[in-house]
C-alpha positions in Angstrom: -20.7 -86.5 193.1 -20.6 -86.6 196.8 -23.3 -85.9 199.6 -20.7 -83.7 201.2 -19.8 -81.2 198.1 -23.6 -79.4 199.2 -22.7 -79.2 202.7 -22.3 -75.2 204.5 -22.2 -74.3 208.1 -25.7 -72.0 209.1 -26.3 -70.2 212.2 -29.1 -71.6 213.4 -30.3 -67.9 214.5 -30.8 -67.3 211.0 -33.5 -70.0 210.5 -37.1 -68.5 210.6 -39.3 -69.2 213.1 -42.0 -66.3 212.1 -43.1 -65.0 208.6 -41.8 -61.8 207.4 -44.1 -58.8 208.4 -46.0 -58.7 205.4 -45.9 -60.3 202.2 -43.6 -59.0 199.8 -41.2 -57.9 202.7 -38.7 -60.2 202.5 -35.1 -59.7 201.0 -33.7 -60.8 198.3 -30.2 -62.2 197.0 -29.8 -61.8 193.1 -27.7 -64.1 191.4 -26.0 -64.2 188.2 -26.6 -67.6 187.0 -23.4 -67.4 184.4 -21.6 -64.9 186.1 -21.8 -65.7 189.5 -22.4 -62.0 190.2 -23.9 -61.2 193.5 -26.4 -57.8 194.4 -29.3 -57.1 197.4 -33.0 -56.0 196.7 -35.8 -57.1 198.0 -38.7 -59.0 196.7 -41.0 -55.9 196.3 -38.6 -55.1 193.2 -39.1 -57.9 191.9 -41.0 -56.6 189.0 -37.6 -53.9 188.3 -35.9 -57.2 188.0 -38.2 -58.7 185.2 -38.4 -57.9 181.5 -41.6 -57.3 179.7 -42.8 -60.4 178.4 -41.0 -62.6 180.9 -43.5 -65.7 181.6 -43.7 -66.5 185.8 -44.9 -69.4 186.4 -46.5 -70.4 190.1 -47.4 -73.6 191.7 -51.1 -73.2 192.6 -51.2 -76.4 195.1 -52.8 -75.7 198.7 -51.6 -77.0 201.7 -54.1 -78.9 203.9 -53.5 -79.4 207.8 -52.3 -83.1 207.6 -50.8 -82.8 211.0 -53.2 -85.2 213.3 -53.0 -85.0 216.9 -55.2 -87.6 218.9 -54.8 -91.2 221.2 -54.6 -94.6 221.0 -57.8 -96.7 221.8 -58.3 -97.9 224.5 -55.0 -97.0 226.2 -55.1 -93.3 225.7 -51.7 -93.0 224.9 -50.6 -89.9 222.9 -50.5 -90.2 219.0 -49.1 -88.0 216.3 -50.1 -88.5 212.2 -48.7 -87.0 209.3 -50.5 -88.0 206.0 -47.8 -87.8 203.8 -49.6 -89.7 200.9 -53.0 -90.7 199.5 -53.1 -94.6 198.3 -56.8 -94.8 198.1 -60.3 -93.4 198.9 -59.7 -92.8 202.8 -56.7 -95.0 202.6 -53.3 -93.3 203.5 -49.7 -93.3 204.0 -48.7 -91.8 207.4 -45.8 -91.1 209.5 -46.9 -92.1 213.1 -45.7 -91.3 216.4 -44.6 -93.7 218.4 -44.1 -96.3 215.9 -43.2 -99.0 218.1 -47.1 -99.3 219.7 -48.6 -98.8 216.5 -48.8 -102.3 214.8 -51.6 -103.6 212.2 -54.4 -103.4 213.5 -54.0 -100.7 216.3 -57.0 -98.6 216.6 -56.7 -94.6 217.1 -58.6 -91.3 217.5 -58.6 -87.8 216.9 -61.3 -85.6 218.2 -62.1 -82.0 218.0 -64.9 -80.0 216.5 -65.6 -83.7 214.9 -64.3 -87.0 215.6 -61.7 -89.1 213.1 -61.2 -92.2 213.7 -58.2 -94.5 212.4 -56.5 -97.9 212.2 -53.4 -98.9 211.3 -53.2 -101.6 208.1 -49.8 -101.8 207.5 -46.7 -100.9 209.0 -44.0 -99.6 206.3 -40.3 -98.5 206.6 -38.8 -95.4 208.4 -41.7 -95.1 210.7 -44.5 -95.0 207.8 -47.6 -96.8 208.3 -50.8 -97.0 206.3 -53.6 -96.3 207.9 -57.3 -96.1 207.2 -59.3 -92.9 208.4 -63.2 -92.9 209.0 -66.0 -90.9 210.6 -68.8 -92.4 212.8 -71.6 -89.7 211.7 -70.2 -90.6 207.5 -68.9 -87.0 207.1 -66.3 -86.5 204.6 -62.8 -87.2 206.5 -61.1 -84.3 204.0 -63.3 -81.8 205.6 -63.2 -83.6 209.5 -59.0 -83.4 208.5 -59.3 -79.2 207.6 -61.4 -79.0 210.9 -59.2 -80.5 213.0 -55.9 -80.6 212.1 -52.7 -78.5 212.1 -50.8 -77.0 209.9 -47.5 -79.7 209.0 -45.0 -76.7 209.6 -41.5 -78.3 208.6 -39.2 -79.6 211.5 -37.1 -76.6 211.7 -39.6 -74.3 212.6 -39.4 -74.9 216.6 -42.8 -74.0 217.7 -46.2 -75.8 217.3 -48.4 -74.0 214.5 -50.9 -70.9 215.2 -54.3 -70.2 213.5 -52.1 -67.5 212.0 -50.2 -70.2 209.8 -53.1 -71.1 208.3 -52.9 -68.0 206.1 -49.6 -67.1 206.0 -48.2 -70.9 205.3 -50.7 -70.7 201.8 -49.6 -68.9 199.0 -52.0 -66.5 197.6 -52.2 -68.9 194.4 -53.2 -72.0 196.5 -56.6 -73.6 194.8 -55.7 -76.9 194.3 -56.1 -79.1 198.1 -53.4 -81.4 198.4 -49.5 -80.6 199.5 -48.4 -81.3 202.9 -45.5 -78.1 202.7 -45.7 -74.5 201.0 -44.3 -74.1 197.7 -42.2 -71.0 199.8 -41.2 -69.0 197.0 -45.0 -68.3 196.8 -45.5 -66.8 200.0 -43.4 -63.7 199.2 -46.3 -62.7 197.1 -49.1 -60.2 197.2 -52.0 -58.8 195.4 -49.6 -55.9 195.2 -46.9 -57.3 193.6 -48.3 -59.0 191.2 -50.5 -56.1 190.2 -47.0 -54.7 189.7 -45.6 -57.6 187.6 -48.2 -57.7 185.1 -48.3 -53.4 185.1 -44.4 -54.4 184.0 -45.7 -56.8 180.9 -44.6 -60.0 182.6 -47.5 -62.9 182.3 -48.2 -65.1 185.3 -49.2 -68.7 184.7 -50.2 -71.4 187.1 -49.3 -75.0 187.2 -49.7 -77.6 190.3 -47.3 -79.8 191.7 -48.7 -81.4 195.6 -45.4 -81.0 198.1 -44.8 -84.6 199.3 -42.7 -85.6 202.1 -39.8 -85.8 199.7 -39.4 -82.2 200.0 -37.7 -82.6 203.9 -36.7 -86.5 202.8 -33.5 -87.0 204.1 -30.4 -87.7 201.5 -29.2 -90.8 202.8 -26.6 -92.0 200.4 -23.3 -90.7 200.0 -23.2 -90.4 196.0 -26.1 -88.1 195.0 -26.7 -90.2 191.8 -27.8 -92.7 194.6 -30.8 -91.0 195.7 -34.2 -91.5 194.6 -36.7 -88.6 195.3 -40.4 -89.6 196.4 -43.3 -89.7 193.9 -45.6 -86.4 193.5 -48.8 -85.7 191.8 -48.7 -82.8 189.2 -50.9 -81.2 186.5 -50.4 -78.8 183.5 -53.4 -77.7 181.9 -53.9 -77.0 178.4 -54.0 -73.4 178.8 -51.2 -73.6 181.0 -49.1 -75.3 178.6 -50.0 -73.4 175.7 -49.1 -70.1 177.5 -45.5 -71.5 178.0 -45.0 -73.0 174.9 -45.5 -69.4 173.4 -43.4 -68.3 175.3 -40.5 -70.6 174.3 -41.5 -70.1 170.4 -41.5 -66.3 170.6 -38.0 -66.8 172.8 -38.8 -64.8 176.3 -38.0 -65.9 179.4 -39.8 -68.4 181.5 -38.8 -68.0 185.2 -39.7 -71.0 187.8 -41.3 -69.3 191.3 -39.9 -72.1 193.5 -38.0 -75.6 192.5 -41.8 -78.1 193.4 -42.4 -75.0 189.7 -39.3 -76.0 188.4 -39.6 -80.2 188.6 -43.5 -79.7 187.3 -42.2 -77.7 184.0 -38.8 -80.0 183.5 -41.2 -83.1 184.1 -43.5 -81.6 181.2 -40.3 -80.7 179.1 -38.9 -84.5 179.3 -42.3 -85.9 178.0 -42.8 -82.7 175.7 -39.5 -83.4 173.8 -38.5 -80.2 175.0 -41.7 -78.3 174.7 -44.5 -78.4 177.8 -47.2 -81.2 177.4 -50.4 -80.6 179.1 -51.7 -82.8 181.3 -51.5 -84.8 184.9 -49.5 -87.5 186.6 -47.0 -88.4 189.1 -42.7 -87.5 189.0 -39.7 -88.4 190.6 -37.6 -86.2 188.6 -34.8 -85.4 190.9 -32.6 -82.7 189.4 -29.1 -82.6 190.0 -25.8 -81.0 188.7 -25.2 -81.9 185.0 -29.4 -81.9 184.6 -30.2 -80.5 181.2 -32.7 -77.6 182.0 -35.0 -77.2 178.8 -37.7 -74.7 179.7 -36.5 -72.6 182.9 -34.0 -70.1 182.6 -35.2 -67.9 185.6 -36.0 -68.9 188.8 -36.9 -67.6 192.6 -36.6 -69.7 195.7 -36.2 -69.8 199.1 -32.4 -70.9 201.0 -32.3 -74.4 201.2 -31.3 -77.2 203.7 -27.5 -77.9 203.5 -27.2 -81.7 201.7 -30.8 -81.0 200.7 -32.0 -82.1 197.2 -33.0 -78.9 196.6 -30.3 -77.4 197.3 -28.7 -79.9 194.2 -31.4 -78.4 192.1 -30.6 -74.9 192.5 -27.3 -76.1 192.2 -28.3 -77.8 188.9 -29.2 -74.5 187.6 -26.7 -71.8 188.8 -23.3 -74.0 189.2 -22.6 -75.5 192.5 -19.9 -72.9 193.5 -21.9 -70.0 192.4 -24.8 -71.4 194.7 -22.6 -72.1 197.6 -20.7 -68.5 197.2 -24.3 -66.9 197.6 -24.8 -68.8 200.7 -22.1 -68.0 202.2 -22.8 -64.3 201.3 -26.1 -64.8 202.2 -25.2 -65.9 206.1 -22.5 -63.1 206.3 -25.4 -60.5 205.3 -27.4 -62.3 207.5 -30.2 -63.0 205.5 -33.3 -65.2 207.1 -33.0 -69.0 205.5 -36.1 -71.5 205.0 -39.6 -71.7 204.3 -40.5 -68.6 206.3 -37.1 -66.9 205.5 -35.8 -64.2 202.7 -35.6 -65.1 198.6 -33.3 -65.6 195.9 -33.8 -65.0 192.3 -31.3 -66.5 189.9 -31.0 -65.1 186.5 
């Protein structure tokens, strides 16, 4: 299948630059996911939209502020570091800005409350480079990284981050350090809506999948089958697992909040012959029309990027025309698209 069949034509007004209000006030598209059938709430009635004994399952990772700002030594000149991956210890894979000065060996800083110094290793493809982080006084460089850096708020939001995003770019489930993007399906929830989820008999359990890079990776082939999506950590736990292997045996609903969700319980499914096996690891599942979905059969997320392998998911799971048809209802309503836009709940 073709790059091109995921394409659609977006405003760019309707991309969100701000959060909604409050949590729980964004809207929401509902979509019949064998029907095709398309109706307007909002995420507050989300719970009217569940059944008792529907299983929701969140992604619990948190995001840290992998975004470094600092300069080269000794020139001076500006320098801009996104960890996108650990490789070892202190040891990381990084975008760096600008690539061209930053060879092996190039030394670099960033200072603020505490001081982090770097140097490059290795220089990798696409503008990746490894680099090795330290501080002089022997603090620990995860806690020097949460004083001092910024929030990695994707490309499309035009604006540099605010103390504000700290909060409001976190789900309220985020416990486990370690994504550099929100699972954004997870932001449209509150204390108060989940109160009102579980006063509805649906059961909310937590698994973790860490947002890599490969969530804004470019599709760069023109066949989809082409693409390879980039490597991220996940864990299920035990209780985790058991929760929604009951729910499979006793036949209720599990519903996905957000695709990073989705790939974590289909990654368990492959290696659980079709049940969810506990336990931790690393996928590159990349789910695409024609994927075999064994354990979700609900799921909420955000609008995606046009040609966006997340998009192909969602168009895994509700038919690529349905999807697309939503869309394009979903720009004519004028609905708010991307991480700090407006929700979709597929059923």
């Amino acid at each position: 299948m073709e790059i091109r069949a995921f394409d659609f034509d977006l405003p760019s007004e309707l991309i969100a630059q701000e959060p909604a209000a409050d949590r729980g006030a964004a809207r929401m598209l509902c979509l019949g996911r064998d029907t095709g059938a398309i109706s307007h709430s909002s995420v507050l009635k989300l719970p009217e939209r569940l059944d008792e004994g529907d299983l929701l399952v969140v992604n619990n990772t948190r995001v840290f502020p992998a975004r470094l700002l600092g300069r080269r030594v000794p020139s001076g000149g500006r320098v801009e570091c996104l960890l996108i991956a650990r490789l070892d210890g202190d040891t990381w894979e990084a975008l760096m800005h600008p690539g061209q000065k930053l060879r092996a060996g190039s030394l670099v800083v960033f200072e603020g409350p505490k001081t982090l110094h770097g140097e490059v290793l290795e220089r990798r493809f696409h503008g990746r480079r490894v680099i090795r982080l330290w501080t002089d006084d022997r603090s620990d460089v995860d806690e020097v990284v949460d004083a001092i850096g910024h929030v990695p708020l994707p490309p499309y939001i035009k604006r540099s981050d605010r103390m504000e995003d700290r909060d409001r770019y976190q789900t309220m489930f985020a416990r486990a350090r370690g994504s550099i993007a929100a699972p954004t399906a997870g932001l449209h929830f509150s204390r108060d809506l989940t109160a009102a989820l579980y006063a509805r008999g649906v059961e909310i359990v937590e698994v973790t999948l860490h947002v890599g890079y490969g969530t804004f990776q470019p599709v760069r082939v023109e066949r989809i089958e082409d693409h390879r999506v980039e490597t991220e950590r996940y864990e299920i736990t035990a209780s985790a697992a058991a929760a929604i292997n009951r729910a499979l045996d006793n036949r209720r609903r599990v519903v996905a909040v957000g695709t990073t969700t989705t790939r974590a319980l289909e990654t368990a499914a492959h290696l659980g012959g079709g049940r969810a096996a506990a336990g931790a690891g690393a996928t590159d599942l990349f789910i695409y029309p024609g994927f075999d979905f064994r354990i979700v059969r609900g799921l909420l997320t955000n609008f995606h990027l046009p040609r966006s392998s997340l998009l192909m998911l969602v168009s895994a799971f509700a038919g690529r025309e349905h999807v697309l048809a939503a869309y394009r209802e979903a720009v004519a309503e004028r609905y708010r698209f991307y991480s700090y836009g407006d929700a979709m709940l597929i059923l």
